[in-house]
N, C-alpha and C positions, 0 to 999 in steps of 0.2 A: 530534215534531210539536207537542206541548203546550209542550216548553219553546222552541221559536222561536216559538207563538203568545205565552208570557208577554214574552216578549225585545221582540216589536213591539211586544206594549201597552205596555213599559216606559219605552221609548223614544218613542214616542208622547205618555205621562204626560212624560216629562222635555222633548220641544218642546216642549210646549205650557205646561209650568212655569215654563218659559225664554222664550216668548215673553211671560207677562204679565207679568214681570220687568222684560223691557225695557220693556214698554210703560207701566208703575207707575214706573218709573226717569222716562225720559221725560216724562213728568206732569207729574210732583213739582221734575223741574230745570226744566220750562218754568214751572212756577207759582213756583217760587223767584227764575227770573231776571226776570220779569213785574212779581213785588210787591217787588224790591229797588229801596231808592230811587234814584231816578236824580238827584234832586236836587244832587248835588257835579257832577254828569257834566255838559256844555255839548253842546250839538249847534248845526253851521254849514252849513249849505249856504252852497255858492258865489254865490247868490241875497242871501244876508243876511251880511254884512263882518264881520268876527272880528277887535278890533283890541288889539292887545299894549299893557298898560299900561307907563310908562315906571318902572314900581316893579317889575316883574318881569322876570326870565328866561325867553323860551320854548324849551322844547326839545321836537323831535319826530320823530319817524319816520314815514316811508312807503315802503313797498315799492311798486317802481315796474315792476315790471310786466315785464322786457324791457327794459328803454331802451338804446338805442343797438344790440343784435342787432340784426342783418342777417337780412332776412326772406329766410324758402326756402318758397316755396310748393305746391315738390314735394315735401318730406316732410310726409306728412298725419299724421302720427303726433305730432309736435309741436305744442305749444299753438299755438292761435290768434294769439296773440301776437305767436309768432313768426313766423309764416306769414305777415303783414299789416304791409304798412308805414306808418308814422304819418306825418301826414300835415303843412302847417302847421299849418293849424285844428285838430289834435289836439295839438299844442306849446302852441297859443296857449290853447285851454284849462286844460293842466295850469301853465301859464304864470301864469295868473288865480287858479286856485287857489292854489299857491305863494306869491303876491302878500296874498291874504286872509288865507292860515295866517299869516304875516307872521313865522317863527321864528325865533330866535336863533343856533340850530343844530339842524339834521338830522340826523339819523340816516338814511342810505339804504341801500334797497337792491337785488337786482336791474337795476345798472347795469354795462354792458361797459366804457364809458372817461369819465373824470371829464370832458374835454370836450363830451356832450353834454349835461351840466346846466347849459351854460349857454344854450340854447333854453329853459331854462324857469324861470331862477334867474340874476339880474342879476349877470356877472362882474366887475366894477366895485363890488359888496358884499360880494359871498362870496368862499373862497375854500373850493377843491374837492377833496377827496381822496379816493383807492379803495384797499383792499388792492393789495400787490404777485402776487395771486394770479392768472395765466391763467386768466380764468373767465366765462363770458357774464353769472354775475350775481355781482358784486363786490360788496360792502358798500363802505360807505365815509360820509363828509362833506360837508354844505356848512356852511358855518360867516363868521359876519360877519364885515369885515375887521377892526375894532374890537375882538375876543377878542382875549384873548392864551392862544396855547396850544402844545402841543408834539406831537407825531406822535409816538407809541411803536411799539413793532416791533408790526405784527399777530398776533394771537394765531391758529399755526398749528396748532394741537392742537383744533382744532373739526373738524380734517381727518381728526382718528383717525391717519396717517402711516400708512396702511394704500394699497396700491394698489387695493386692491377699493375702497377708499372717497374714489376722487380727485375725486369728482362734488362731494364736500360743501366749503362753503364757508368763507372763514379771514373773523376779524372785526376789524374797524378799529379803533384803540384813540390814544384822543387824551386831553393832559391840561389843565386848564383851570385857569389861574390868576387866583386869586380874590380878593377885598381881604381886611386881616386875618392874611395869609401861607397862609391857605387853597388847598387845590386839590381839583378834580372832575375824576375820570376816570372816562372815558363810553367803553362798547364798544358797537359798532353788530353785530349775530349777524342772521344769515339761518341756522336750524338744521334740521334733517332734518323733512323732512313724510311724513306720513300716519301718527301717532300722535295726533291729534287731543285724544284724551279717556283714560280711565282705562278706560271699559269697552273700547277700542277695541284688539284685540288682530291687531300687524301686527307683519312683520319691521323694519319702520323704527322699532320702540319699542326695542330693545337698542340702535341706534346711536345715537339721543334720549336715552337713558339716560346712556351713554357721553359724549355734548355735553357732558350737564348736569353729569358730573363731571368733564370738562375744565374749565367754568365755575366751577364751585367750588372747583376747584384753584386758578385765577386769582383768583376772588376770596380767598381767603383769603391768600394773597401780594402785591396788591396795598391788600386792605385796612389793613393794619400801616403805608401810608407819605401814604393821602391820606385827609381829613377825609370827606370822602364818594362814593360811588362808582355808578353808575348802566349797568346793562347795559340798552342801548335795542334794540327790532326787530322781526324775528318768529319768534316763538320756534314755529310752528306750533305751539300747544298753546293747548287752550282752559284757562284756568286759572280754574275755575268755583266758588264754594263749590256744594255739595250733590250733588257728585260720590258716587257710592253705595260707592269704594272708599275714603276717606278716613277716614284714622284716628283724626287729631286736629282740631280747629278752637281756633286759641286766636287769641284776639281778633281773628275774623272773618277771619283768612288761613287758604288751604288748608296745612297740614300734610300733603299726601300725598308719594307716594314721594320726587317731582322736589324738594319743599320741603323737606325734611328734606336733603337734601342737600345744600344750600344752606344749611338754620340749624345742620350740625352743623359748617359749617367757618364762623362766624360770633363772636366774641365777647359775653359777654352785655351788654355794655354798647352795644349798637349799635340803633338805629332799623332798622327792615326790612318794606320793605312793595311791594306790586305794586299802584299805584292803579288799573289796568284790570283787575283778575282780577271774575268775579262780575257782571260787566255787558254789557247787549247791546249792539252796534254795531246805527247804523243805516245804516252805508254800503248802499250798493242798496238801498233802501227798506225795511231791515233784515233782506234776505235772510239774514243770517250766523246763529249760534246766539250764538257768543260770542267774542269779540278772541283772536285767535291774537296779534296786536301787543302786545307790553305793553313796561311801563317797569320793573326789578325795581331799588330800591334799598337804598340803605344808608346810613347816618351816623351818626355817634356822637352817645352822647346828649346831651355835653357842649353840641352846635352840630347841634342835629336840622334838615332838612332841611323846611322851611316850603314845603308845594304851596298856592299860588292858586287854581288853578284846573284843571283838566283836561278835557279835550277831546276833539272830532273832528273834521273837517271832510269834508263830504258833498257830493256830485255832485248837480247838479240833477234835480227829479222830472223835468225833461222828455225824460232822458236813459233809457235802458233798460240792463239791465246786457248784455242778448244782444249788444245792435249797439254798444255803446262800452266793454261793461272789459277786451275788448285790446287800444282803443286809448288806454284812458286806464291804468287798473289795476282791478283785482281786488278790492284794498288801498283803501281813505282813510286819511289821512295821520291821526294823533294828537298830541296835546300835553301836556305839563307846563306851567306859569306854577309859576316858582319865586319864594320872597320875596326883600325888597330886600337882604338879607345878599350876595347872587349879585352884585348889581349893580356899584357903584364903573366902575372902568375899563370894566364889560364892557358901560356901556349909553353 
C-alpha cells in the first residue's frame, strides 16, 4: 500500500514537472518569436499591391488548398475543403491574389490537374506543370513563359516505395537557366504532416525523418552539377530557432536533427540558409505559431545567392479563416526576390 502511495505521488511529481516544462518552453519560444526582428520579412495583404521589381526574381510557394478535388459531401471525415465546392467568386479571389503576388515562379501545391491553374493564373504567361504522381494533391509549377527551363524526372523517393506509405507525395523538380552559364534547380515538396515541432512526438516523425533523408540524398547529388539549388514548399515543420531540443545554433540557423542532415551531406564551401525559419506568419490574422512553408537553400560561395526581399501575402481582415480557408487555403502564399545576377533572359 505504501509503495503504490509513493508510485502516485511520483508520478504526480513527474506531471506536473512535465507540465511546467511545457509551459516555460512555450513562453520562452513565444517571447523569442515576438522579439525577433521582423524587419527583413514584408507582409501584403491583398488590400495593399506587392509589386516585383524589374531587378529581381520572384520565386514562391503556396499550398493551395485542394484545388481542382472533386468535392464529396458525404464523407464527413474529410477536410472541409474537400467537402465544399469552390465557387467563381472564390477563383476570382485567389485569382487577385496570384495577380498581387506577381511571381516569377511558383512553387505549388495541393493541386489534382495542372489545368485548373489556369482559373487563377493567366495561361497565355505561365506555363504549368504537376508531378506524374495519381495524387489529389500534386506538387508541381507555374512558371513564366519567358524562363527558360527544363523538367527533370520527379523525385519519387519522398514516396518512401513503401505500399503502406502511397498517401505521401513525389516533388516536381525543374531546372532554370540562368545568364553566365549558370543554373537553378528548384524542387516543389509537400512532405508528411503532423510532426510539426521537436517537442512534438508522433508517428509521422520517423517518416518526416526518412523525407528529409531522401532530400539530402537529392541534394547532395544534385548539388555537384548546378551553381545553386533551392528546395521550395511545405515542409510541415515549423523550423523555429529556440526550439528546447536543438543542439547547435551557428550563425542563427537551427542545427537540429532535420538540419544536420542536411549540412552533413553539403560541402563546406556552400551558402545555406532557410530565410523563413524563426519567423511568425501573419496569414489569418496570424493565427499560425510559425511557417511550416519555407525556401531551404543553397549556393556556392564563389556566386552566393543575393535575397531582396522576402515575403508573404495575406488575405483580407475582412475575411475569417472559419468561412473561407477551405475555400481559399489554409496556406498564404510566400516569396523570395532574388538579385539581378538571376535576371538577363529570365526577366
Amino acid at each position: 500500500m505504501k509503495l503504490l502511495k509513493n508510485y502516485s505521488n511520483n508520478r504526480l511529481k513527474i506531471t506536473y514537472i512535465t507540465f511546467l516544462y511545457r509551459v516555460v518552453w512555450a513562453i520562452f519560444v513565444w517571447f523569442h518569436t515576438l522579439t525577433y526582428t521582423q524587419a527583413q520579412m514584408h507582409y501584403h495583404s491583398v488590400d495593399a499591391p506587392s509589386y516585383v521589381s524589374d531587378k529581381t526574381l520572384r520565386i514562391a510557394s503556396y499550398n493551395l488548398n485542394w484545388l481542382g478535388a472533386k468535392p464529396n459531401k458525404q464523407r464527413r471525415k474529410l477536410p472541409k475543403s474537400i467537402r465544399t465546392e469552390r465557387t467563381a467568386v472564390d477563383f476570382n479571389k485567389l485569382s487577385r491574389l496570384m495577380h498581387i503576388l506577381n511571381a516569377d515562379i511558383i512553387a505549388v501545391q495541393e493541386v489534382k490537374q495542372a489545368n485548373i491553374l489556369e482559373k487563377i493564373l493567366n495561361p497565355n504567361k505561365y506555363t504549368f506543370l504537376l508531378t506524374n504522381q495519381p495524387h489529389k494533391q500534386r506538387t508541381g509549377f507555374a512558371i513564366r513563359k519567358h524562363i527558360h527551363f527544363k523538367r527533370n524526372d520527379d523525385l519519387t523517393t519522398l514516396q518512401l516505395l513503401s505500399p503502406k506509405h502511397n498517401n505521401l507525395r513525389s516533388a516536381a523538380d525543374i531546372t532554370i537557366f540562368l545568364p553566365h552559364n549558370e543554373t537553378l534547380r528548384i524542387l516543389s515538396v509537400h512532405l508528411k504532416s503532423g510532426c510539426y515541432s521537436l517537442r512534438r512526438v508522433h508517428a509521422s516523425c520517423n517518416v518526416l525523418k526518412k523525407q528529409f533523408q531522401a532530400l539530402a540524398t537529392w541534394l547532395k547529388e544534385v548539388h555537384k552539377k548546378h551553381d545553386y539549388v533551392i528546395i521550395a514548399g511545405d515542409f510541415n515543420r515549423r523550423l523555429i530557432k529556440g526550439d528546447p531540443l536543438l543542439s547547435i545554433l551557428e550563425k542563427h540557423q537551427v542545427d537540429n536533427f532535420f538540419w544536420r542532415i542536411f549540412k552533413k551531406h553539403r560541402p563546406n564551401d556552400t551558402q545555406f540558409t532557410a530565410p523563413f525559419m524563426a519567423k511568425r506568419p501573419q496569414c489569418w490574422g496570424g493565427r499560425f505559431f510559425g511557417f511550416i512553408d519555407h525556401f531551404v537553400m543553397l549556393s556556392q560561395s564563389k556566386t552566393r545567392m543575393t535575397i531582396q526581399n522576402t515575403g508573404e501575402i495575406t488575405y483580407p481582415s475582412t475575411l475569417s479563416f472559419k468561412n473561407n480557408a477551405h475555400l481559399l487555403s489554409d496556406h498564404c502564399p510566400i516569396y523570395i526576390d532574388l538579385g539581378n545576377r538571376f535576371l538577363s533572359n529570365n526577366k
